[in-house]
C-alpha positions in Angstrom: 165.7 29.1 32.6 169.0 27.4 32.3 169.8 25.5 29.6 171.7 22.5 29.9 173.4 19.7 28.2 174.1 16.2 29.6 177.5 14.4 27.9 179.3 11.3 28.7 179.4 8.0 26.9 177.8 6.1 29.7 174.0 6.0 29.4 173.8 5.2 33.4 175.7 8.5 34.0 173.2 10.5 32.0 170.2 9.0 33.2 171.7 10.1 36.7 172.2 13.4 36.0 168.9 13.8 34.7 167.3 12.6 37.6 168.8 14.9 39.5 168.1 18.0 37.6 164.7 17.1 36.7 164.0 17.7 40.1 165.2 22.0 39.6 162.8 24.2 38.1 164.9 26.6 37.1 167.0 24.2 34.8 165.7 22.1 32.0 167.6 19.8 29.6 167.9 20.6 26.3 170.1 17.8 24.9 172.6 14.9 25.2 175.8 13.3 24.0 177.8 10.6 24.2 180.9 11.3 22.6 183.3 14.2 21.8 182.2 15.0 18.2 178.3 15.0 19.6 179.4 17.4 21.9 180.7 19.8 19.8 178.1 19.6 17.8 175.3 19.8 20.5 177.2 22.8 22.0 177.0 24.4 18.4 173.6 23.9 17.5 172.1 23.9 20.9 173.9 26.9 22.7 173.2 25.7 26.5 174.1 27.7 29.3 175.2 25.2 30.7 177.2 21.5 30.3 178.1 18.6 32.4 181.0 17.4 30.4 182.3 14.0 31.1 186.2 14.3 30.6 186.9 10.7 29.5 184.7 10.2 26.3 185.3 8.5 22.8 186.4 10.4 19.6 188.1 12.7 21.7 188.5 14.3 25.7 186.0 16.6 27.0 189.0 19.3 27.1 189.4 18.9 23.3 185.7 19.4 23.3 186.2 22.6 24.8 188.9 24.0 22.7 186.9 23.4 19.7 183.9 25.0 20.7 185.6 28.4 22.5 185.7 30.5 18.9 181.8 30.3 18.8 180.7 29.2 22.5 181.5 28.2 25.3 178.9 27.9 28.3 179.4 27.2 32.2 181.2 24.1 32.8 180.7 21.2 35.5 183.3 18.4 34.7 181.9 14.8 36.2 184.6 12.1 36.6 185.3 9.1 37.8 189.2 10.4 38.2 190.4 13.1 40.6 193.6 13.7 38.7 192.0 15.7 36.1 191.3 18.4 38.4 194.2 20.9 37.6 193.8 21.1 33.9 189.6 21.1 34.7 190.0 24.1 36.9 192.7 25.8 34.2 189.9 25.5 31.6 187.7 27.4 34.0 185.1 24.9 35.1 182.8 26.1 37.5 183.3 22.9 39.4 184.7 19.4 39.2 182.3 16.4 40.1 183.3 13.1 41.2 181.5 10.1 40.5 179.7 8.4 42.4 177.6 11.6 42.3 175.9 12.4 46.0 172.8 14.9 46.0 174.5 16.9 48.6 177.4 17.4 46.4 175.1 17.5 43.3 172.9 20.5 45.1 176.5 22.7 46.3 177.8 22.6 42.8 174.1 23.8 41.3 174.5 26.8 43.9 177.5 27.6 42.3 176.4 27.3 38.7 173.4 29.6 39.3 176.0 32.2 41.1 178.5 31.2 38.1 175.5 32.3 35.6 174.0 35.4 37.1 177.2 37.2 37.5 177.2 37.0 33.9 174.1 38.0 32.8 172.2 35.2 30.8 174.9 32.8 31.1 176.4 33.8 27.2 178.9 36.7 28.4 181.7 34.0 28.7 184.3 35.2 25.9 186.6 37.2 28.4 187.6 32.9 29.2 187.8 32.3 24.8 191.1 33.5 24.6 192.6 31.8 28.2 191.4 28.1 27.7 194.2 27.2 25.5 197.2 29.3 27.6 195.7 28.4 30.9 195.5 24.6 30.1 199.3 24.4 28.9 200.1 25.6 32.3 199.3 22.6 33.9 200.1 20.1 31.0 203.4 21.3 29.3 206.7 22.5 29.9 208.3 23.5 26.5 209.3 26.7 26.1 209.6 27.4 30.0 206.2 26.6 30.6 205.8 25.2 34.4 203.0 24.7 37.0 201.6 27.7 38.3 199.1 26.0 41.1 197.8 22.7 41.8 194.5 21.8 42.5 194.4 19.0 45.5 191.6 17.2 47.0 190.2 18.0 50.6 187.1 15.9 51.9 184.4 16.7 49.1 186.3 19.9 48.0 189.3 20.9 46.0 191.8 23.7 46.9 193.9 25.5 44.5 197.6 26.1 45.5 199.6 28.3 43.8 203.1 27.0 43.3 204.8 29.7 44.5 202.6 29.7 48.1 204.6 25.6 48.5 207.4 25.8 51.2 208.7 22.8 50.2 207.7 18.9 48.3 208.1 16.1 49.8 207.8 12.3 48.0 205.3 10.3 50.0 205.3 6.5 47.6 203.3 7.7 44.2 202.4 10.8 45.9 203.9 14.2 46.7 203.1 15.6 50.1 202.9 19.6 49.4 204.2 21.8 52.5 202.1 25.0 52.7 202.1 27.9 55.8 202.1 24.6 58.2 199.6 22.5 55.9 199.7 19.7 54.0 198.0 18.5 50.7 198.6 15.4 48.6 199.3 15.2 44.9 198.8 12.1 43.0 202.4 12.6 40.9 205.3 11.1 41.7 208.3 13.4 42.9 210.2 12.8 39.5 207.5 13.7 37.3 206.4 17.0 39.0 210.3 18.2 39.0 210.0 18.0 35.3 207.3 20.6 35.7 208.4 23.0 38.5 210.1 25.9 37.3 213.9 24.9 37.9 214.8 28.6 39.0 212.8 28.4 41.5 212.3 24.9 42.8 215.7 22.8 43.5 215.5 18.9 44.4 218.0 18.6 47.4 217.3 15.2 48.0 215.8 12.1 45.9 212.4 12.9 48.5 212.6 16.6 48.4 212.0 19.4 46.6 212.4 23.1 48.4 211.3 26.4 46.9 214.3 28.4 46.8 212.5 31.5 48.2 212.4 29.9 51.5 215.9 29.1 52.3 217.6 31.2 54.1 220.7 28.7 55.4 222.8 26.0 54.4 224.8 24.2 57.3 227.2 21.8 57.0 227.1 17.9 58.3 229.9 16.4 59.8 229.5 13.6 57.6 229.4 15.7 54.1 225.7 16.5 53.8 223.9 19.8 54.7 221.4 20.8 56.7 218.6 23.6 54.8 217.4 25.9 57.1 213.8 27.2 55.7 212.3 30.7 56.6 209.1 28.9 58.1 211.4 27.2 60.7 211.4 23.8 58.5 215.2 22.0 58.5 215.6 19.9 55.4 218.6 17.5 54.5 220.6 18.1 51.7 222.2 15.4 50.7 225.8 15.0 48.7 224.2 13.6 45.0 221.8 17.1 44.9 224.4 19.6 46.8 225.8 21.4 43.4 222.1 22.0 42.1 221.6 24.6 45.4 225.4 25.4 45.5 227.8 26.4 43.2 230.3 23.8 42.6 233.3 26.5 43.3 232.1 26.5 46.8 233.4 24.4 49.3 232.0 21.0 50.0 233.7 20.6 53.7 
């Protein structure tokens, strides 16, 4: 039987989840909570194999809830929000998945699959300590930059389901209003950051705004050609041409080379 445990400070939300599962025989509910320091406690005292963790919830987030609870336990994860741009640090602290509200029973029923695949690959659903020591280190990645800490991967929406992109697999960003269209192998993804805020977080050796839309990974270009008019054309090794414009040109070329 798995164990589980209901948390988010919105009696509504719980009473929905509970619907839902009291429909599985093979889960039962062992406890709720409606704010961060219930969780932890819950999680401490009630050991469930399993938690749907709201991430917005008073006293403190549901990722704080998580990083107090790894030294002792920490079960399977299913984050439920009403905001998709949680998802990157959610899958960094190694949620199992990453719910939306409003929560659909079709949606509900594919993320139960993959808890029950989630738990019996590791035996009763307690073996999860080889994750302790990564929550804190893997969330930074996607939080922090000091110290040379940059993205490693995003995590974008598509339809009901969210891909995870490592940064280094992006051709080249492109600024689409508070968005940032990502350019990968001929697909695109959406990322609900503006273009100046993510360049704060891409690793700067490797990622080089050449225009005030566009970001290229550096790995990709494989030309620079001059304008007639002073700019330069960026030649990519997936066949994509980019402008590089005058204001970024000494951030992709030395500023001893020739500008004409």
């Amino acid at each position: 039987m798995i164990r589980a445990l209901v948390v988010d400070d919105e009696a509504l939300a719980r009473e929905g989840i509970r619907f839902q599962l009291e429909r599985e025989t093979d889960i039962s509910i062992v406890g709720e909570a409606g704010d961060g320091p219930d969780a932890v406690d819950a999680i401490a005292r009630l050991r469930p194999d399993l938690v749907f963790l709201d991430i917005e919830i008073p006293g403190f987030d549901g990722f704080e809830v998580l990083r107090r609870v790894s030294s002792t336990h920490l079960p399977t994860v299913i984050f439920v929000t009403a905001y998709d741009h949680y998802a990157v640090r959610a899958f960094d602290a190694r949620a199992v998945d990453y719910l939306m509200k409003p929560l659909s029973v079709m949606r509900f029923q594919e993320t139960l699959h993959r808890v029950r695949l989630a738990i019996s690959s590791v035996g009763d659903g307690r073996s999860h300590q080889r994750v302790i020591d990564r929550i804190e280190s893997r969330d930074r990645l996607a939080t922090a930059v000091e110290g040379g800490v940059y993205y490693r991967r995003f995590t974008v929406k598509e339809g009901f389901h969210f891909l995870v992109v490592k940064a280094s697999d992006v051709d080249w960003f492109e600024a689409a209003s508070n968005y940032v269209r990502l350019h990968v192998q001929g697909r695109e993804h959406l990322l609900r950051v503006t273009l100046s805020d993510l360049e704060e977080k891409l690793d700067p050796s490797r990622f080089v705004r050449i225009h005030r839309s566009t970001i290229v990974n550096l790995d990709r270009v494989i030309e620079i050609r001059p304008t007639w008019h002073g700019d330069f054309i960026v030649l990519l090794n997936v066949g994509t041409t980019l402008r590089l414009s005058r204001v970024y040109r000494d951030r992709l070329m030395p500023p001893k080379w020739p500008h004409h």
